[in-house]
C-alpha positions as CSV (number, residue, x, y, z in Angstrom):
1,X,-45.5,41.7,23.3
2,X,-44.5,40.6,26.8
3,X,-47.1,39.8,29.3
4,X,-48.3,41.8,31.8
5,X,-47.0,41.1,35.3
6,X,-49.7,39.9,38.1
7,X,-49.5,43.3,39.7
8,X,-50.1,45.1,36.3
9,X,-52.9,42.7,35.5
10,X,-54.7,43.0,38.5
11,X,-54.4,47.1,38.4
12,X,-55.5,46.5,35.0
13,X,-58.6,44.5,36.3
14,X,-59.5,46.7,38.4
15,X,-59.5,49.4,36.6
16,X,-61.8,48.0,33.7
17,X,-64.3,47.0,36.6
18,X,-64.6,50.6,37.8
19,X,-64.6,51.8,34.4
20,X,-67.6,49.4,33.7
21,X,-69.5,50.5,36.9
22,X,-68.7,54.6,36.1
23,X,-70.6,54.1,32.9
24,X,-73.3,52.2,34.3
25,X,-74.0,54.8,37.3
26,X,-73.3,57.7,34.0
27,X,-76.1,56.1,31.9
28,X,-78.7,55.8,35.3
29,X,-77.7,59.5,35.1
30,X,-81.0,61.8,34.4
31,X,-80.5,63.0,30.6
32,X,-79.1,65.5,29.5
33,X,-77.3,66.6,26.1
34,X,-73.3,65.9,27.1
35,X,-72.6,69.3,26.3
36,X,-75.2,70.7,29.1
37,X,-73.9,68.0,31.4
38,X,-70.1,69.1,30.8
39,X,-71.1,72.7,31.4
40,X,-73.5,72.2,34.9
41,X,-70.1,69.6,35.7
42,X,-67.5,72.4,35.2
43,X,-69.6,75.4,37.1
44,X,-70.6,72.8,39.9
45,X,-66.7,72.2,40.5
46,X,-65.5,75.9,40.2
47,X,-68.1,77.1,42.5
48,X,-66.9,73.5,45.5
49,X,-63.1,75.0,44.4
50,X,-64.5,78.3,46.0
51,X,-65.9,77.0,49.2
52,X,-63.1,74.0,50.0
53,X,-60.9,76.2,52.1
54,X,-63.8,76.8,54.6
55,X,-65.5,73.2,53.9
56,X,-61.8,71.7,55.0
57,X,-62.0,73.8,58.5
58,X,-65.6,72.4,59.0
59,X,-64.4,69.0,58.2
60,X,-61.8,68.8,60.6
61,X,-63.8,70.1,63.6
62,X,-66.2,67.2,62.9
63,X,-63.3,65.0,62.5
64,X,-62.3,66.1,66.0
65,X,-65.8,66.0,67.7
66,X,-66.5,62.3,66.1
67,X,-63.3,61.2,67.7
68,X,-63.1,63.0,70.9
69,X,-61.5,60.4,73.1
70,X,-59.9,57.7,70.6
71,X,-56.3,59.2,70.9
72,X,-56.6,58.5,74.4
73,X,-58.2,55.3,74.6
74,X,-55.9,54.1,71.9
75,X,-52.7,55.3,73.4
76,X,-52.1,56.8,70.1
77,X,-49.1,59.3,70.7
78,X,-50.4,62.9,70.5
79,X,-47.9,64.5,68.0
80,X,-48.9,62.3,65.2
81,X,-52.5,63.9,64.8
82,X,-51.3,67.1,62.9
83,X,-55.0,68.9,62.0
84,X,-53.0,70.8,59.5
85,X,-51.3,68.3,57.5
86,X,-54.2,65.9,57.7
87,X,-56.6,68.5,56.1
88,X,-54.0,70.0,53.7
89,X,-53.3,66.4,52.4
90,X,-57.7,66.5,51.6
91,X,-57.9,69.4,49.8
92,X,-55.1,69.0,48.0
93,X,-56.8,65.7,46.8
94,X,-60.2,67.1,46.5
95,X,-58.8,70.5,44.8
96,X,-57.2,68.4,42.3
97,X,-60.4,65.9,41.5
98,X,-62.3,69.1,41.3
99,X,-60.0,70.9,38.9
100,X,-59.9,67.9,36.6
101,X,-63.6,67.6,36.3
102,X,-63.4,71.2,35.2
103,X,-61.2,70.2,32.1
104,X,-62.1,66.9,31.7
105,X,-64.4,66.0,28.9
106,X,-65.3,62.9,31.3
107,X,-64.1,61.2,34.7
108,X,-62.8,58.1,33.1
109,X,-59.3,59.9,33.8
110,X,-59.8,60.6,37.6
111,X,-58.6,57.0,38.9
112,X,-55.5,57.0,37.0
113,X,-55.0,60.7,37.7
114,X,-55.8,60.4,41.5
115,X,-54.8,56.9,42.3
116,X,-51.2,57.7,43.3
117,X,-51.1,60.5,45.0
118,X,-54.3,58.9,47.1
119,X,-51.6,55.7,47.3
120,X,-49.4,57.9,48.9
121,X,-51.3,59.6,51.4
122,X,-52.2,56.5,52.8
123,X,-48.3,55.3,52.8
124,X,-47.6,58.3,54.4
125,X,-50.0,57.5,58.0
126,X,-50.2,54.1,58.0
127,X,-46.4,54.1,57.6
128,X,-46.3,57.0,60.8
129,X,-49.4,54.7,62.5
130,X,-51.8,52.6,60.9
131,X,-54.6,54.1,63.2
132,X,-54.0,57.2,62.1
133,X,-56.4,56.5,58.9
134,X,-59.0,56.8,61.4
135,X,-58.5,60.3,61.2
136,X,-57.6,60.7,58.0
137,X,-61.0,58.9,56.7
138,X,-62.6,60.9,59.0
139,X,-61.2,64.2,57.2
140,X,-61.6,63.0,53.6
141,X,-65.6,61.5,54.4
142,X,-66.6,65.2,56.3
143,X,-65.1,67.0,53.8
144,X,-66.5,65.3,50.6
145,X,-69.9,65.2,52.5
146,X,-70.1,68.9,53.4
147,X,-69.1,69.7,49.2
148,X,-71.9,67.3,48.2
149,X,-74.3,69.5,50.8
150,X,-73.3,72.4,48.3
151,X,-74.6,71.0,45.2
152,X,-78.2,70.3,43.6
153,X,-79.7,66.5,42.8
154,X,-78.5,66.7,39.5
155,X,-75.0,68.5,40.2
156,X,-74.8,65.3,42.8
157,X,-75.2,62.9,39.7
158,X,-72.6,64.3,37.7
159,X,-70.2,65.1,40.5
160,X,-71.1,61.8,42.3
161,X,-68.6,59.4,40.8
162,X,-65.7,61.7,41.4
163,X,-66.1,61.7,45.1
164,X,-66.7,57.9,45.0
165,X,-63.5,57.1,43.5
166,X,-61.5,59.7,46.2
167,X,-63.6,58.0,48.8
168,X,-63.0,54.2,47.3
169,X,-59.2,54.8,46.9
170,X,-58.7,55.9,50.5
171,X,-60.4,53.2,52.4
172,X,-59.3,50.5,50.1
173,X,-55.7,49.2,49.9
174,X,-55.6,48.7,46.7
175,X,-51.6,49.5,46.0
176,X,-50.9,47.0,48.8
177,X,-52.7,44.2,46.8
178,X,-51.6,45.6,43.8
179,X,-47.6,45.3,45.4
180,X,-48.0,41.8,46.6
181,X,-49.5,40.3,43.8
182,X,-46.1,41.5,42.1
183,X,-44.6,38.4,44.0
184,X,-46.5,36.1,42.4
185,X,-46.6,34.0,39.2
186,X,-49.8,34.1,37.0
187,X,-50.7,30.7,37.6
188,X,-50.2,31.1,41.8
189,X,-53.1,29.9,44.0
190,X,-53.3,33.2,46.1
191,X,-53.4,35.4,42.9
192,X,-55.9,33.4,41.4
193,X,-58.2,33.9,44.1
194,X,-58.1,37.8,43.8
195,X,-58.6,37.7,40.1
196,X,-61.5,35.6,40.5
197,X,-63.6,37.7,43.0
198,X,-62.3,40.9,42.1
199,X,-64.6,41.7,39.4
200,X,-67.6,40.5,41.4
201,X,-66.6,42.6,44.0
202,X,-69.2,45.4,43.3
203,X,-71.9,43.2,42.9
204,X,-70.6,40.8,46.3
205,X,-71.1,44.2,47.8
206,X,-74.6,45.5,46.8
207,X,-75.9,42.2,47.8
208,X,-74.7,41.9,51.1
209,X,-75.9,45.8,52.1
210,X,-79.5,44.7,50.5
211,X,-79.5,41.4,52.6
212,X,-78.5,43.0,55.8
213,X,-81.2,45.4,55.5
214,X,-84.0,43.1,54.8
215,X,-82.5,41.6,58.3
216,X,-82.1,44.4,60.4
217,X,-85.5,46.5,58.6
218,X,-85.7,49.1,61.8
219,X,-82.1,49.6,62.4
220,X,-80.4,53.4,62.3
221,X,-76.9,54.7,62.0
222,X,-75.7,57.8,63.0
223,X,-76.4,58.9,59.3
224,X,-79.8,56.6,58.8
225,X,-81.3,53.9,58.1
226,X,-79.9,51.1,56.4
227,X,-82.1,51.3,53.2
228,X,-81.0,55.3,52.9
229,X,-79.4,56.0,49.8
230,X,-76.1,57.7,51.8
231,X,-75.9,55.0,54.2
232,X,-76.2,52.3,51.4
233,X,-73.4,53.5,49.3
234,X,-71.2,53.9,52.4
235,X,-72.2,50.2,53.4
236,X,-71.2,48.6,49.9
237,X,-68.2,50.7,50.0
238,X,-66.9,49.0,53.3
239,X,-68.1,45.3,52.1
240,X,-65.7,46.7,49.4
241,X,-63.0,47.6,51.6
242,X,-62.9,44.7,53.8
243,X,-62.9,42.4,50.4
244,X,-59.8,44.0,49.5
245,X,-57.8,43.9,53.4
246,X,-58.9,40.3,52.7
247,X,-57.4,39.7,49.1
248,X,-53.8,41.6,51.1
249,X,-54.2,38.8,53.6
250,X,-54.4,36.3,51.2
251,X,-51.7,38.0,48.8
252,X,-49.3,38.8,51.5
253,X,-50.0,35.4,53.4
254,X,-50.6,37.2,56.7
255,X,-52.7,39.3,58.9
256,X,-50.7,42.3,59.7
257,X,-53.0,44.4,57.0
258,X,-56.5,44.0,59.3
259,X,-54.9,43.7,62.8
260,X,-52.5,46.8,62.3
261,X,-55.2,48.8,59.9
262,X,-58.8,47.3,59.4
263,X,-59.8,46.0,62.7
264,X,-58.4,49.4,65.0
265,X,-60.1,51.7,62.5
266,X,-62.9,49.8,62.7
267,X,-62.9,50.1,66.4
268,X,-62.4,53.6,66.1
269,X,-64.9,54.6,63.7
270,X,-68.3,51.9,64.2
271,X,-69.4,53.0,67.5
272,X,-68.8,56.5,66.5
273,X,-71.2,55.5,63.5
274,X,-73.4,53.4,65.6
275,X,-72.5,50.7,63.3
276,X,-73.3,47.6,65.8
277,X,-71.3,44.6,65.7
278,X,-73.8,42.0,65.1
279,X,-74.0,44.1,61.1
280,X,-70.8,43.7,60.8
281,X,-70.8,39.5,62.0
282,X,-73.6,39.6,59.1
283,X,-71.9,41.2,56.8
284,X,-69.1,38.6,57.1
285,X,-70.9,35.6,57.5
286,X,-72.4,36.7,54.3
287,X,-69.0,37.7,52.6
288,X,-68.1,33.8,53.1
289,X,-71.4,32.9,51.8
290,X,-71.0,34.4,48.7
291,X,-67.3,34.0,48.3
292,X,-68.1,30.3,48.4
293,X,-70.1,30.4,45.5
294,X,-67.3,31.9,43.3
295,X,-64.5,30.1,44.0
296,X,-64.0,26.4,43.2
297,X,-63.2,24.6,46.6
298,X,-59.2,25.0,45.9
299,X,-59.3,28.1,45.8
300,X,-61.6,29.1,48.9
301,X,-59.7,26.8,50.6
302,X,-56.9,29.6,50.5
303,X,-59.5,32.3,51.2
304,X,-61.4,31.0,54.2
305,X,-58.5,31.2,57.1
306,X,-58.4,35.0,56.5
307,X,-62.0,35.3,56.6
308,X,-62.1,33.1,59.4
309,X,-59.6,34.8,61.5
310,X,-61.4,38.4,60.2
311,X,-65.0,36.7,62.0
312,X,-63.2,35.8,64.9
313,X,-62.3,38.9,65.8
314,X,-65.7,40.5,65.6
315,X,-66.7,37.4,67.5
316,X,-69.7,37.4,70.2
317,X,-66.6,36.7,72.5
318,X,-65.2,40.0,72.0
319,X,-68.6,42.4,71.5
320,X,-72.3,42.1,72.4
321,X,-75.1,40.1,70.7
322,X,-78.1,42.2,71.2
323,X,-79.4,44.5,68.7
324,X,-82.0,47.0,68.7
C-alpha cells in the first residue's frame, strides 16, 4: 500500500481529532436511548429546515447592522457585498447539514460531507477579497445562532456539534494547510510542526479561553462574559482559528494568509464584538506559551517567527493597553 501524502495525512489527522472530540461532547450528552435521540434529532432539523428562509433574512440584517461602516472604512469596493449571494451560499450550507442530520444515523458524516463545499465558499470571497469573510462569518454566525434560539436544551445537545463543524470549517483554513502541506516531504521541518500541535489543538484552545478568564474575571463582550458557555465555545473556536492561519504561515513560509485574511477580519469583527486587544495579546502570548511546551526547540524554532510577527501586529504600538 503506498503511503499517504502529507496533505492526505494531515486531513486524515484532522479528521480523527474531531471525530475524537464529537464523541466526547456525544457521550457528555444528557441520556437518552439512541433511538429517542435519532428521532428528537430528525424532528429538531425538519422543523430549523422550516424557519431557515426567514432566519437567513434575519441574519443578514444583523450582518448589516454589526458592520455598518466597515465597507467604508476599509475601502472595500461596494459591488463585492452581494446580500443575496452571501446568504444564499449559508443556507445552502446549513439546509444541507440540516437535511443530513435528518437521515443520518449519526454526525460522524457531516465533516466529510460538508467540508468541501464549505472549502469552496471560502475560495470563492477570499479569492474576490479576503475581507469579504468578514461578512460572510458574520452571515453564517447570525444565522446558526438565531436556529439554535429555535431549539430546546436538549435539541441544542444533539444539534450542537453540527453547527460547530459549519462554524469550525468556515473560520478555519483548513484546505489551505491541507494544500501546502502537499508540497512537502514527510520528514520536512514545517510539516512536522503542524502534525505535532495539531492534535493538541483542542486542548491548546480550552486552556487558553480558561486562563484568560481567570485574568480578565469582570470582562463582557458584546455576547457576555468570558466564562459564558456561548462566549467560551466562540473563544476556543478563534484560539483554534488563529492556530491554523499560523500552521498556513508556517506551511506556506509566508504571511500573506493573516495580513490579507486574519488580521483585517479581525479588525472588522473585535470591536464590533467588544473583543479588546489586550485578550487577544493574552491569548497569543499564551499560544507561544503552550506551543513551547510541545515542540522540541527545532521545531519551535520554525514556529516562533510567525507567532512573533502575528504578536507584533496586535502590538501596544498599534492598539491601546487599558482594559476595563
Amino acid at each position: 500500500m503506498l503511503n499517504p501524502s502529507p496533505e492526505s495525512s494531515l486531513a486524515q489527522q484532522w479528521a480523527k481529532k474531531y471525530l475524537r472530540n464529537l464523541q466526547e461532547r456525544d457521550s457528555a450528552s444528557p441520556q437518552a436511548s439512541s433511538s429517542t435521540r435519532k428521532g428528537i434529532r430528525e424532528r429538531a432539523a425538519d422543523r430549523l429546515l422550516d424557519s431557515l428562509r426567514e432566519i437567513s433574512i434575519r441574519a443578514w440584517a444583523q450582518t448589516e447592522i454589526l458592520l455598518a461602516g466597515e465597507a467604508k472604512r476599509h475601502q472595500i469596493q461596494r459591488n463585492l457585498i452581494n446580500p443575496w449571494e452571501i446568504s444564499q451560499d449559508a443556507f445552502q450550507i446549513y439546509e444541507k447539514a440540516l437535511e443530513i442530520c435528518m437521515q443520518s444515523s449519526g454526525l460522524s458524516s457531516i465533516p466529510a460531507m460538508l467540508a468541501p463545499d464549505i472549502a469552496k465558499v471560502r475560495r470563492k470571497y477570499t479569492a474576490k477579497d479576503p475581507r469579504l469573510m468578514a461578512y460572510v462569518s458574520m452571515q453564517f454566525h447570525f444565522t446558526g445562532f438565531l436556529l439554535q434560539g429555535q431549539l430546546s436544551p436538549f435539541e441544542q445537545t444533539l444539534l450542537g456539534n453540527c453547527f460547530k463543524i459549519i462554524d469550525d470549517h468556515l473560520y478555519m483554513p483548513l484546505h489551505r494547510a491541507y494544500a501546502a502541506a502537499g508540497g512537502y516531504s514527510p520528514d520536512a521541518l514545517p510539516l512536522r510542526v503542524v502534525q505535532k500541535l495539531l492534535p493538541y489543538s483542542g486542548e491548546m484552545a480550552v486552556q487558553i479561553v480558561e486562563r484568560v478568564a481567570e485574568i480578565y474575571p469582570r470582562y463582557k463582550t458584546y455576547s457576555g462574559s468570558l466564562t459564558s458557555s456561548l462566549v467560551r465555545v466562540s473563544s476556543q473556536r478563534d484560539v483554534e482559528m488563529f492556530q491554523i492561519y499560523l500552521w498556513v504561515c508556517v506551511l506556506e513560509r509566508d504571511l500573506s494568509s493573516i495580513q490579507e485574511e486574519l488580521f483585517p477580519l479581525c479588525l472588522m469583527i473585535y470591536p464590533k464584538l467588544k473583543v479588546h486587544w489586550e485578550l487577544v495579546r493574552q491569548m497569543l502570548h499564551l499560544l507561544t506559551k503552550v506551543a513551547s511546551k510541545q515542540l522540541e526547540p527545532e521545531l519551535f524554532k520554525v514556529y516562533v517567527p510567525y507567532v512573533s510577527a502575528l504578536q507584533d501586529m496586535f502590538s501596544p504600538d498599534n492598539f491601546p493597553v487599558l482594559i476595563d
